[in-house]
C-alpha positions in Angstrom: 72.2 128.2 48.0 72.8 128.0 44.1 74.8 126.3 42.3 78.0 126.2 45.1 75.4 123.4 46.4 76.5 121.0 44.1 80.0 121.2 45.0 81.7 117.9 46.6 85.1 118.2 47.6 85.5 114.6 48.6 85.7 113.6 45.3 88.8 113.4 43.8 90.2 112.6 47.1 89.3 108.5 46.4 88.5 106.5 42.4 85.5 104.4 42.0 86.1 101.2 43.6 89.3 102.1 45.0 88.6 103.0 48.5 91.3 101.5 50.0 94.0 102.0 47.3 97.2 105.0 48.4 96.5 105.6 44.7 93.4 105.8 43.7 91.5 109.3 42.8 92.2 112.8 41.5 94.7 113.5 44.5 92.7 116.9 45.4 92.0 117.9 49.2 88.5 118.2 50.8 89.2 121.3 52.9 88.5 125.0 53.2 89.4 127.5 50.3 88.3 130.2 48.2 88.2 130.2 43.9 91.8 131.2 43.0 92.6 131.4 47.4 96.3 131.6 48.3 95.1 129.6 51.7 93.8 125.8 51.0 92.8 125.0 54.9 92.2 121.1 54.9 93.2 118.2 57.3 96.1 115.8 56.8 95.6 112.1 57.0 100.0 111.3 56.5 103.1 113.1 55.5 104.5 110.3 53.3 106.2 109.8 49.9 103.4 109.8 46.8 100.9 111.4 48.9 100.6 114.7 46.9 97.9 116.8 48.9 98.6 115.1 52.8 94.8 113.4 52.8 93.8 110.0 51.1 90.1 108.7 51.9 91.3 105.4 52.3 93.3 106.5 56.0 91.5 106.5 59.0 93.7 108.5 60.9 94.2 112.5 60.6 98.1 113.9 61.7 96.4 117.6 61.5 95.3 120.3 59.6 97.4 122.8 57.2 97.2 125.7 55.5 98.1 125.1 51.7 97.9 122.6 50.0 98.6 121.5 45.9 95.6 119.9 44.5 94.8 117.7 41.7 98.8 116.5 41.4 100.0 113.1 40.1 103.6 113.7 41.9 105.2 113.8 45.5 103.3 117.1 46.9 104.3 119.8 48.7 103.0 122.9 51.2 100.8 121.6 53.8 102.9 124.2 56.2 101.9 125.4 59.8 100.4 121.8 60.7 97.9 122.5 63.9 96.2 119.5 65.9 93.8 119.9 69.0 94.4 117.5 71.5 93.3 116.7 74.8 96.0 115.1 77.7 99.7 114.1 76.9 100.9 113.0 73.4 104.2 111.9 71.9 105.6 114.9 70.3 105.5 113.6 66.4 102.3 112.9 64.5 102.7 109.5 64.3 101.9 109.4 60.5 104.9 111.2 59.1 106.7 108.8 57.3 109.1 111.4 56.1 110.5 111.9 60.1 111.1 109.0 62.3 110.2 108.8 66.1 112.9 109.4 68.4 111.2 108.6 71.4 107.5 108.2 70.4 105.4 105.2 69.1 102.0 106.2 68.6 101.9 110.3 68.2 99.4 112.7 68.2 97.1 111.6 65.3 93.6 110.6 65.8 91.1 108.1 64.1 88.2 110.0 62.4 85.2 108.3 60.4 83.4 110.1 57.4 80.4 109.1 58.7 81.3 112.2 61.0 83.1 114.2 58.3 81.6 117.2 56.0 83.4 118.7 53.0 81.5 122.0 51.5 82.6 124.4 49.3 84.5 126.6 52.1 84.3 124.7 54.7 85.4 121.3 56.3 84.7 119.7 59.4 85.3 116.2 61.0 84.8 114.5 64.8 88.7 113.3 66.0 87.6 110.3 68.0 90.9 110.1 70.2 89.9 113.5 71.9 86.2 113.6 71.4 87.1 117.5 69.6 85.2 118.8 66.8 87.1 120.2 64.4 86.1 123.3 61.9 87.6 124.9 59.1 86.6 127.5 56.7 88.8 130.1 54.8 89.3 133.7 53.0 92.2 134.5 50.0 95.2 134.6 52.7 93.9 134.0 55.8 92.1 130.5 57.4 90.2 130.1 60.8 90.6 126.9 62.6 87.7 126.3 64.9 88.0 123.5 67.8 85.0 122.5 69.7 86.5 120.8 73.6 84.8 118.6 76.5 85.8 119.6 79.4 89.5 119.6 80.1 92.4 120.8 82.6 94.8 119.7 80.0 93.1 120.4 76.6 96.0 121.6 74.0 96.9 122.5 70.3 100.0 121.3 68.5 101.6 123.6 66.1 103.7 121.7 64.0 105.9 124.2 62.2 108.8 121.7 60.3 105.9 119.7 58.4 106.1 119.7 54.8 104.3 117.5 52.4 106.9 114.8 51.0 109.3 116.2 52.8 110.5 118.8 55.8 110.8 122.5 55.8 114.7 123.0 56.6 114.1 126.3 58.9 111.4 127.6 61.1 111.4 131.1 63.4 108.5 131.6 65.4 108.2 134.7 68.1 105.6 134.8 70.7 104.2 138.3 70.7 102.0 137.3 73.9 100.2 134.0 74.6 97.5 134.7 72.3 99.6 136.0 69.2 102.8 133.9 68.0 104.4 135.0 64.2 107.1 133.6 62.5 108.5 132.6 59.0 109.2 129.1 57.6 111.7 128.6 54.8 111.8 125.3 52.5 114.1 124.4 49.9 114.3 121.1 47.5 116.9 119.9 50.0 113.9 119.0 52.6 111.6 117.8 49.4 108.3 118.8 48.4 107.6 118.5 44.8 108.8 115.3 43.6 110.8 115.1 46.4 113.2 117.8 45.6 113.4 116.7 41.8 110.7 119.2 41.0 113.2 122.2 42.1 110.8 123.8 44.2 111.5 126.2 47.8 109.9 128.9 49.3 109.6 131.3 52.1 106.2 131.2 54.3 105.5 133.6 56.8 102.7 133.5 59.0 100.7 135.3 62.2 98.3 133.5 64.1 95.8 134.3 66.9 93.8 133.2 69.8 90.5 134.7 71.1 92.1 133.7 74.4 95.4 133.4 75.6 96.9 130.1 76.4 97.6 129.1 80.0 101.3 127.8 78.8 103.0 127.4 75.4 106.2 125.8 75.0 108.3 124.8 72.8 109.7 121.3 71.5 112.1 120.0 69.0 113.3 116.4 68.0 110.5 115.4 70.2 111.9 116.7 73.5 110.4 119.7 75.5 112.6 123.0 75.7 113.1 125.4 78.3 109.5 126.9 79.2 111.0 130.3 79.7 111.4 130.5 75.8 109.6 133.3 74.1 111.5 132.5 70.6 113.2 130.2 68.5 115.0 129.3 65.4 115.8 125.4 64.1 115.2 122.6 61.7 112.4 121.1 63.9 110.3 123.0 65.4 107.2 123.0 67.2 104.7 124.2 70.1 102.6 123.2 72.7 99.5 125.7 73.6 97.8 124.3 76.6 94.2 125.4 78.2 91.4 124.4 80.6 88.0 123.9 78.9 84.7 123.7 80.1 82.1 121.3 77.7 82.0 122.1 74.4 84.0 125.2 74.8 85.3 126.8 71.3 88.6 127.6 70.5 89.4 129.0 67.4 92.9 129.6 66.0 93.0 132.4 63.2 95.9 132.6 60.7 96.8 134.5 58.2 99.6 133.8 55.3 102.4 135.5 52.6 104.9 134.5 50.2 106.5 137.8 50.4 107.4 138.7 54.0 106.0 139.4 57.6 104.8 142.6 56.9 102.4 140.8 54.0 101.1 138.7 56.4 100.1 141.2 59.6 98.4 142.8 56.3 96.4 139.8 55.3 95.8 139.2 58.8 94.0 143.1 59.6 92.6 143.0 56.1 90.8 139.6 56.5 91.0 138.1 59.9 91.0 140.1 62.5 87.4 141.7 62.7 86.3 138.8 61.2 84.2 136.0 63.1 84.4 131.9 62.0 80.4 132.5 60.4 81.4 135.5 58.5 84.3 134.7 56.9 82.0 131.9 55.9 79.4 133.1 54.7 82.4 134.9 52.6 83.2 131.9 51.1 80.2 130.5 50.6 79.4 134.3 48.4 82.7 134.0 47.1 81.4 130.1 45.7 78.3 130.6 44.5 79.6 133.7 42.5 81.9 131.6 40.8 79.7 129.0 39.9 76.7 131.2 38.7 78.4 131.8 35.1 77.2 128.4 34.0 73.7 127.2 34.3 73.0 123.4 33.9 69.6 122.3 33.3 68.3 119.0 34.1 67.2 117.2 36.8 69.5 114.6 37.7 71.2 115.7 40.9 74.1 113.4 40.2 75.1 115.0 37.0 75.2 118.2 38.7 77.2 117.3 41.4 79.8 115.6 39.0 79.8 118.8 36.7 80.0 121.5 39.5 82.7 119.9 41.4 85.3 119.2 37.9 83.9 122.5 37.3 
């Protein structure tokens, strides 16, 4: 590798000495993305008020991970849309760290403790262990498309949450979702400045996400839930303000599962497109080694000499 070497995304994620201040650093995410990518693939430590990308070094927990993020933001953030978690047994069905929504029923949710000791943030790629279920989890990324990579111990009951009405700061006010079979679910989520987002709604933004994701295997069950209750398992489709679904599987050790997504701001149709175009040929090492090209392209028009590795690292990460 060249100069995409020197490239830490943790920092700006946490300020010098403040490692356990909400406040403290640049507010930028450590996860998955490509120079000018429409898909910023990273994990989500909370959903709560001034916590403008969804991950704060100081937390010890992660909710999930999501496909777009803002980075670099000194206001209440948005995105962080089509929230996924790998889990392993029964959960409450809320993430436990979304401030934003309050438990119904729950107490603890879905979220997992994680150490960085065990996490690794690359230009392109992201990875961490989630303690609660002893999973691995991967992520690397292309311009509208993401590839979430989850690495099981053997389970009758291992499972991944899609949490489809998580928004950064907020709530997306509709979500569709159609399963096409159980190894292919699509769907469209729509978010106005009456659920949030950018300064909470003040910063007038909404949007319309749609999105089609993929298995490399189908699920053994999916189901539906909303307002943390379970809906009728026959379901092949739904349409509401809270929305989300339960993929279930058996797993031998260290199976991998990887979920592949693809994104668009403009319709359906836009995002089968990015999906075909970017996705669906495409393995978890290539589309890394994409990014990684994709990297070290960008960061080969400037040449640092010098041989403090520090330096380097400072100026190719602001850079």
């Amino acid at each position: 590798m060249g100069n995409s070497k020197y490239i830490d995304p943790i920092i700006g994620t946490v300020g010098d000495e403040q490692a356990t201040s909400m406040h403290g650093g640049g507010k930028t995410h450590p996860g998955a993305c490509l120079p000018g990518g429409a898909v910023q693939l990273s994990p989500d430590t909370t959903t709560s008020g001034d916590n403008g990308t969804g991950y704060n070094y100081c937390q010890s927990t992660i909710e999930g991970f999501s496909f777009n993020h803002m980075s670099g933001i000194g206001w209440y953030g948005d995105l962080g849309n089509i929230q996924v978690m790998p889990i392993v047994g029964e959960t409450d069905l809320r993430s436990g760290s979304n401030e934003e929504v309050p438990f119904v029923k729950g107490n603890e949710g879905w979220k997992s403790s994680f150490s960085h000791d065990r996490e690794v943030a690359k230009a392109g790629y992201y990875s961490v262990e989630l303690d609660r279920y002893n999973i691995k989890a991967e992520a690397t990324a292309s311009c509208h498309t993401g590839i979430l990579r989850f690495t099981y111990p053997k389970s009758s009951d291992a499972g991944i949450i899609v949490n489809l009405s998580r928004r950064i700061a907020g709530h997306a006010d509709f979500q569709e979702v159609k399963i096409i079979d159980n190894s292919y679910f699509e769907g469209h989520i729509h978010c106005t400045t009456k659920g949030g987002g950018f300064g909470r709604g003040a910063g007038r933004i909404g949007y319309d996400l749609y999105f089609v994701c993929k298995l490399p295997k189908p699920a053994d069950s999916i189901r539906f839930f909303e307002n943390e209750e379970y809906l009728d398992n026959c379901l092949r489709g739904i349409s509401g303000e809270d929305i989300g679904m339960m993929l279930r599987f058996k797993t031998t050790e260290k199976e991998q599962i990887e979920l592949k997504c693809a994104i668009s701001y403009t319709d359906l149709a836009g995002a089968r497109l990015n999906f075909d175009s970017e996705c669906e040929k495409s393995t978890f090492e290539a589309m890394l080694d994409n990014a990684n090209a994709s990297w070290e392209k960008a960061m080969s028009c400037v040449e640092v000499e010098g041989s403090n590795e520090v330096d380097k690292t400072i100026f190719y990460t602001c850079f």
